[in-house]
Structure formats: C-alpha cells, structure tokens
C-alpha positions, 0 to 999 in steps of 0.5 A, spaced: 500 500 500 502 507 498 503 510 504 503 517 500 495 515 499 490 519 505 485 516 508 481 522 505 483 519 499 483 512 501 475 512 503 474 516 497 473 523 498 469 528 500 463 525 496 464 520 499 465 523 506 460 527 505 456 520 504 458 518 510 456 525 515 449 524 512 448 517 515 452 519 522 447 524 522 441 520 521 444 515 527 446 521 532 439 525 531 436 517 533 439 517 538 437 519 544 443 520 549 446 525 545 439 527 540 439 533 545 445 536 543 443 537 536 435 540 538 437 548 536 443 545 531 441 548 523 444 540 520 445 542 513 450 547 516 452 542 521 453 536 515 457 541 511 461 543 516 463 536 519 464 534 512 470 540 511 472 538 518 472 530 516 475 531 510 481 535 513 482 530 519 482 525 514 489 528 510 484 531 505 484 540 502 484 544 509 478 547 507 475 548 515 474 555 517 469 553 524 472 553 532 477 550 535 474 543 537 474 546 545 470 553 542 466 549 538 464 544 544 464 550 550 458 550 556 456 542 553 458 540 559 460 533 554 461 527 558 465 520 555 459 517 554 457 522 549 463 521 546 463 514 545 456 515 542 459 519 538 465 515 536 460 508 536 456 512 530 462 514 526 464 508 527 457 504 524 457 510 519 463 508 516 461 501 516 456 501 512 459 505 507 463 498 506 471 502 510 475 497 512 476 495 519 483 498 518 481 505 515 476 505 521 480 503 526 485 509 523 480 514 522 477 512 530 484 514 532 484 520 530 478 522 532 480 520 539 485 525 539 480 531 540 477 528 545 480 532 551 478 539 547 472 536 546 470 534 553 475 540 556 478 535 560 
C-alpha cells in the first residue's frame, strides 16, 4: 500500500465523506443520549461543516474555517459517554459505507485525539 495515499483519499473523498456525515447524522439525531445536543443545531450547516472538518482530519484540502474543537464544544458540559456515542456512530457510519476495519480503526484514532478539547478535560 502507498503510504503517500490519505485516508481522505483512501475512503474516497469528500463525496464520499460527505456520504458518510449524512448517515452519522441520521444515527446521532436517533439517538437519544446525545439527540439533545443537536435540538437548536441548523444540520445542513452542521453536515457541511463536519464534512470540511472530516475531510481535513482525514489528510484531505484544509478547507475548515469553524472553532477550535474546545470553542466549538464550550458550556456542553460533554461527558465520555457522549463521546463514545459519538465515536460508536462514526464508527457504524463508516461501516456501512463498506471502510475497512483498518481505515476505521485509523480514522477512530484520530478522532480520539480531540477528545480532551472536546470534553475540556
């Protein structure tokens, strides 16, 4: 495998991307632990701009201009199981799209790397 290839690339693109925001949505927004976070949320905006976010954790063109995860999360009060919600439905996402366990495992990793700006801890 060429390691020059990102994991952007590898799942496709933002297209693909894209595909993948949608569904995660469609399973936050059924899920009632983490549901409520999102009542007052413009979603079409919200998938565009976790898209953006996506793409370039992925390795993809830097094309995010919204706040730092810590702004973006401030006065949530977030705990770690709004977090596994969260990565346990990016996870589901990505699998029904078909990514390999691997690209799902790397693509985990990275989002774990936030997680204290994201719960502010």
């Amino acid at each position: 495998m060429d390691n020059a290839t990102t994991l952007y690339e590898k799942l496709g693109g933002e297209e693909a991307i894209s595909a993948v925001v949608n569904y995660f949505y469609e399973l936050v927004l059924a899920d009632e632990t983490v549901n409520h976070f999102f009542a007052k949320t413009d979603m079409e905006k919200q998938r565009k701009h976790q898209t953006k976010f996506i793409s370039f954790a992925l390795g993809g063109p830097n094309q995010y201009t919204g706040a730092s995860m810590s702004k973006a999360h401030a006065g949530m009060n977030l705990q770690e199981e709004h977090f596994q919600a969260i990565a346990t439905h990016l996870h589901d996402a990505l699998a029904h799209f078909n990514v390999g366990a691997d690209e799902i495992n790397q693509v985990l990793a990275k989002v774990s790397t936030l997680k204290d700006d994201v719960l502010h801890k």
